[in-house]
C-alpha positions in Angstrom: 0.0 0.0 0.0 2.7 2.4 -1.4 0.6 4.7 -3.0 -3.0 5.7 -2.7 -4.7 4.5 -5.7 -3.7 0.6 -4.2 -6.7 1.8 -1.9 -9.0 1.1 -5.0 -7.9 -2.0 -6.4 -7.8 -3.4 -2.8 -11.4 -2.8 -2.3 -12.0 -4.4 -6.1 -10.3 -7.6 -5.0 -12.5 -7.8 -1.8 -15.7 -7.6 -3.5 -14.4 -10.0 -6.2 -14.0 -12.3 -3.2 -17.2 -11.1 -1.8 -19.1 -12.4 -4.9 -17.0 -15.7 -5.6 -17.4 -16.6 -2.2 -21.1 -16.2 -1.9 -21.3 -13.2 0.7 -24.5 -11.4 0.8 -24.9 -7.4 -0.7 -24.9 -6.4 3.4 -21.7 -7.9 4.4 -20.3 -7.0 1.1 -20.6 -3.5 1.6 -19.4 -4.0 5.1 -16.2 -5.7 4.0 -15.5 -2.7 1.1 -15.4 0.0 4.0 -13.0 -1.9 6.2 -11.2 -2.4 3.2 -11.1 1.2 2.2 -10.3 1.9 6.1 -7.5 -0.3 6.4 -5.5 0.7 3.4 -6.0 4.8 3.9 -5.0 4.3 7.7 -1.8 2.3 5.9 -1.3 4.8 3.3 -1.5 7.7 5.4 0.6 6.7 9.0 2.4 3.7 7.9 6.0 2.1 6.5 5.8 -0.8 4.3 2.2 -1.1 4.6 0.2 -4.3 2.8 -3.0 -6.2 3.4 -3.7 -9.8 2.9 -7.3 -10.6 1.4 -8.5 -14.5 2.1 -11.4 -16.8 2.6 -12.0 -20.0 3.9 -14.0 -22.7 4.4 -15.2 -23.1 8.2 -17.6 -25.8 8.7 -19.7 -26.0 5.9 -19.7 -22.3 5.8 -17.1 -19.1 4.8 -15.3 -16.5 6.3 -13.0 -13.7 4.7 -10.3 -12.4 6.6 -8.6 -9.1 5.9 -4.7 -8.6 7.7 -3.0 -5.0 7.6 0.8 -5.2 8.3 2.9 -2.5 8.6 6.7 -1.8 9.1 5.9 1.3 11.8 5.8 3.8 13.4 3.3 1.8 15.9 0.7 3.3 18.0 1.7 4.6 20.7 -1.9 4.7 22.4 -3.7 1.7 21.2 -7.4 2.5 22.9 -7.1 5.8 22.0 -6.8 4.9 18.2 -9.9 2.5 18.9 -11.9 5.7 19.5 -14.0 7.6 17.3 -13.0 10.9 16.9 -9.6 10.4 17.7 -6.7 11.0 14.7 -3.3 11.6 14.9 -3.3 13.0 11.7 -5.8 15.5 11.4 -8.3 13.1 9.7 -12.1 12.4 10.9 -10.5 9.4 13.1 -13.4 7.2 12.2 -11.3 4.6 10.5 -10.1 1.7 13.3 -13.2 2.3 15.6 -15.1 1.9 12.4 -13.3 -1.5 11.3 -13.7 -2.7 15.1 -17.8 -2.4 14.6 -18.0 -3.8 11.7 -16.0 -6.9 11.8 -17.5 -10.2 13.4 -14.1 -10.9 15.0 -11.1 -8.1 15.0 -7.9 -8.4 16.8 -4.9 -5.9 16.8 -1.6 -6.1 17.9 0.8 -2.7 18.1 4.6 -2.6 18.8 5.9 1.2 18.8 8.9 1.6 16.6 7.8 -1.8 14.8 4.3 -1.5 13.6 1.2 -2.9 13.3 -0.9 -6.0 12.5 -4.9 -5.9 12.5 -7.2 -8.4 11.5 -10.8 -8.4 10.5 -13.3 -11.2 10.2 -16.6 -11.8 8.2 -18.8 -15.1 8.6 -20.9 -15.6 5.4 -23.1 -17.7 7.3 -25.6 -16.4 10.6 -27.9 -17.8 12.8 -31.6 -16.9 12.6 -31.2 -14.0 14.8 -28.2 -12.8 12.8 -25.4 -14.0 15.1 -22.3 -15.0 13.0 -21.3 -19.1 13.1 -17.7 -18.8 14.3 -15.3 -21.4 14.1 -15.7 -22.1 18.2 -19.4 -23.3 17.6 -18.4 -25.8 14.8 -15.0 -27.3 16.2 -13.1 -28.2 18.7 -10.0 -25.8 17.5 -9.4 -22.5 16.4 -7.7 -22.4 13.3 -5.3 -19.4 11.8 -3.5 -19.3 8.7 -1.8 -17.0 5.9 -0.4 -18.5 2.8 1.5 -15.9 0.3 3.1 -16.3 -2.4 7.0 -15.9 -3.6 7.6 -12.2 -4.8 6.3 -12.1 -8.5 4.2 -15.2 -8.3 0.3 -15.3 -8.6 -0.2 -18.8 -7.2 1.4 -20.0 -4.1 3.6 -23.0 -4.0 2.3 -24.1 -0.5 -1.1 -25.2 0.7 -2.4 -26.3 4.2 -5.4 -28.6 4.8 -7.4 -28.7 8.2 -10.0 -31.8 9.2 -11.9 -31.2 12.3 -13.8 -33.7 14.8 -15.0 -33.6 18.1 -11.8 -35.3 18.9 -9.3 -32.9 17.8 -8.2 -32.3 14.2 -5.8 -33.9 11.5 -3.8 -31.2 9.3 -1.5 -30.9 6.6 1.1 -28.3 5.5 2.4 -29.2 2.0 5.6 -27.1 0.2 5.9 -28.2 -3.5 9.5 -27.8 -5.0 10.5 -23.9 -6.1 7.4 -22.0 -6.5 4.7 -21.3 -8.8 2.0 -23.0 -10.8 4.3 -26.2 -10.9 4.8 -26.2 -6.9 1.2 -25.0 -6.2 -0.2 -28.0 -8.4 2.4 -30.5 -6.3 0.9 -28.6 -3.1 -2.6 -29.3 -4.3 -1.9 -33.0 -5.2 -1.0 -33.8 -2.2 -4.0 -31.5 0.2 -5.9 -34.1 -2.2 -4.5 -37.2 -0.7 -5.1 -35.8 2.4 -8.8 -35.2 1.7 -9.4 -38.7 0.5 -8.7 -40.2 4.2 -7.7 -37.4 6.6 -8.6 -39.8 9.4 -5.6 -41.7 8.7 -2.4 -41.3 10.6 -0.2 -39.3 10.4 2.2 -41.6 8.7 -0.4 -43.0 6.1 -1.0 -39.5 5.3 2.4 -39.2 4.4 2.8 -42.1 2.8 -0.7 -41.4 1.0 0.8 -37.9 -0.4 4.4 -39.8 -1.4 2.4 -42.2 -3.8 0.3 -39.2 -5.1 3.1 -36.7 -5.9 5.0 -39.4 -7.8 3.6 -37.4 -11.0 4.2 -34.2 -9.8 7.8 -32.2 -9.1 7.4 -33.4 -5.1 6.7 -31.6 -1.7 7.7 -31.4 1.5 5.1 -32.3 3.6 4.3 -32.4 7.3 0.8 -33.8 8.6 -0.4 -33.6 12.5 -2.9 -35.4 14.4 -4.3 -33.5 17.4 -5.9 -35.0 19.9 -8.1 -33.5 22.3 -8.9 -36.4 24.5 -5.5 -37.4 25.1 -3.4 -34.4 25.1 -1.3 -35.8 22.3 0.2 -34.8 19.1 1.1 -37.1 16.9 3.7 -35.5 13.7 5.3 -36.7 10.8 6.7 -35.4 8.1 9.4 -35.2 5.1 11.3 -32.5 4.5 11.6 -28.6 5.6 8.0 -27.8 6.6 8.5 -27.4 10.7 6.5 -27.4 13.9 6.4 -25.7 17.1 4.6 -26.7 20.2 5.0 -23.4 21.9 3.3 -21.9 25.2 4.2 -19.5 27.3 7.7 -21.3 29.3 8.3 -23.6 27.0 9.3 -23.8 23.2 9.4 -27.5 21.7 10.0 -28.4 17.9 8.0 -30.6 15.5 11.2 -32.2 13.2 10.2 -33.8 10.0 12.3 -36.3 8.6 14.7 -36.1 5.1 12.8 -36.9 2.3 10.9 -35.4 -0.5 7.3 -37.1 -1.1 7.0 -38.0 -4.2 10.6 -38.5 -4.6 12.4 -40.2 -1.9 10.6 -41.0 1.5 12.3 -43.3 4.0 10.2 -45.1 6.1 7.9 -42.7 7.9 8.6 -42.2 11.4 5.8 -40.7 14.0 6.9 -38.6 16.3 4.3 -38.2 19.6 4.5 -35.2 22.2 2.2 -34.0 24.8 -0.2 -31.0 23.8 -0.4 -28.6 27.0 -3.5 -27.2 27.3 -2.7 -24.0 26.3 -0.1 -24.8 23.8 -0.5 -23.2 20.3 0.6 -26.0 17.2 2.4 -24.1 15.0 3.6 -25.8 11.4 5.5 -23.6 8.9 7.2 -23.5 5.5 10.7 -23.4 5.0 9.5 -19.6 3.1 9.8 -18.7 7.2 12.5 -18.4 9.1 13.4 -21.7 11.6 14.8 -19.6 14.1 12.0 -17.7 14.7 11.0 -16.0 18.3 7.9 -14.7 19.9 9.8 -12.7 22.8 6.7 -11.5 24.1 4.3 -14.0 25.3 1.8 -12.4 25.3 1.1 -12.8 21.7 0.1 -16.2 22.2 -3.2 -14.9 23.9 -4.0 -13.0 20.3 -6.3 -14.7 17.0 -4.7 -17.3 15.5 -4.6 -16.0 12.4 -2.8 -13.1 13.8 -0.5 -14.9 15.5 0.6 -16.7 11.9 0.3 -13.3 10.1 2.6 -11.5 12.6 5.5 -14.4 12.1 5.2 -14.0 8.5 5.4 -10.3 8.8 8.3 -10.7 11.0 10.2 -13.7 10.0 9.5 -14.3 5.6 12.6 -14.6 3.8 11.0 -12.7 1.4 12.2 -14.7 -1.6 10.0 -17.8 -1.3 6.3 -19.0 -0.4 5.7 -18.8 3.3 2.8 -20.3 5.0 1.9 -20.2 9.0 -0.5 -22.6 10.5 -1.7 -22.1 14.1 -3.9 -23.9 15.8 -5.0 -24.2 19.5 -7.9 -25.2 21.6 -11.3 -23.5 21.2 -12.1 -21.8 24.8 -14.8 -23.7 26.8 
């Protein structure tokens, strides 16, 4: 969001999702003024500004998310911005108090000197009264992802898969060879392996998506099995696509083996490791730093799909897809 006239073509590209996706004229409209919002407040007060437009399927519904990230300055009075009236900038100060009201679900995180991150939620589907279905009232697990593509690409080499029970969830992070339509179509092969059986295993799943990419270029893929009864997780993968089991004292990794499925896949070994209650499951592509750090835990409290949009704001290698999943218990 470098320039003013992005403001436009961002709001174009939400209604286009509005209307592929099925969203009703009301929420449509809703969705094109926190669009317009969101990219003035990032042309006007911020560095290195951009915003991520996605849906998704939740349940047998949709949502669309919208993600501003910004390079600073920060805010150095984060309630006060949340106002109406207030503006820093001589404007009418309507714009983040007006994205807050609108959205079904909206989260923010601030850090002065660094910059921003705010997200904005629409459900597609309501409840006789009009109540948004969130994710909470269909699952077990809150689910948060943000898949982008390398720099000059228009498809994403990655691609994540989530199936929910009431026991817990199977999911799969898959990172086809290099990047564009050649990766994404290796991605894809392999989410469709999953999707045939995602009660399997996580080792059948891999071995599943080994036989299935035997046409394609490969992947590096990584499936989970969470389970909520008995406070396990249950990992395997081949290749660079990591995990994190990460709460708030401790920090434990998810290691896939060597391997390339579709290419060369030893035999598949499971890893198991207990799932704290509050622990957040974090699986990434090799488009994201391994190092990475949250080094304030506090962070872990936020949406997941803030969470995963903050670590690729903060830790992309910039030259490569990058996908972050996160997923963590549902509250009550």
């Amino acid at each position: 969001m470098d320039d003013a006239s992005r403001v436009g073509q961002a709001r174009r590209l939400a209604a286009d999702l509005c209307t592929r996706l099925a969203f009703d004229s009301s929420l449509a409209g809703r969705i094109a003024v926190v669009a317009n919002e969101l990219c003035n407040n990032l042309v006007r007060h911020a560095v290195g500004g951009r915003l991520f437009i996605g849906g998704r399927a939740v349940g047998d519904g949709m949502l669309i998310e919208l993600i501003s990230v910004d390079n600073g300055p920060g805010m150095r009075d984060l309630q006060a911005c949340l106002r109406d009236g207030y503006s820093s900038a001589g404007s009418a100060g309507q714009g983040l108090g007006a994205v807050q009201r609108m959205a079904d679900d909206f989260d923010i995180v601030s850090c002065l000197g660094q910059g921003s991150v705010i997200l904005a939620r629409f459900y597609r589907d309501r409840e006789p009264g009009g109540r948004p279905v969130r994710e909470a009232q269909v699952h077990g697990c809150l689910v948060g992802a943000v898949c982008l593509a390398a720099p000059g690409e228009q498809v994403s080499g990655d691609g994540w898969g989530v199936a929910q029970h009431d026991g817990g969830a199977e999911v799969m992070l898959a990172d086809g060879l290099g990047h564009g339509p050649l990766a994404a179509d290796a991605a894809q092969a392999a989410l469709a392996a999953f999707a045939e059986k995602p009660d399997s295993s996580p080792s059948q799943i891999l071995e599943r998506a080994h036989a299935a990419l035997r046409t394609t270029r490969g992947a590096a893929v990584s499936a989970a099995r969470l389970d909520l009864r008995a406070n396990q997780i249950h990992f395997a993968g081949a290749g660079n696509v990591m995990g994190r089991v990460i709460t708030g004292t401790a920090d434990r990794t998810l290691l896939p083996q060597h391997g390339t499925a579709g290419i060369q896949v030893h035999t598949v070994q499971e890893q198991v490791m207990e799932w704290p209650a509050h622990a957040l499951v974090i699986l990434f592509s090799d488009g994201v730093q391994s190092r990475w750090q949250l080094d304030d835990a506090s962070l872990l409290r936020h949406d997941p799909t803030l969470i995963a949009a903050f670590i690729v704001w903060k830790f992309s290698r910039g030259r490569d897809d990058a996908t972050v999943l996160v997923i963590r218990r549902a509250e009550g």
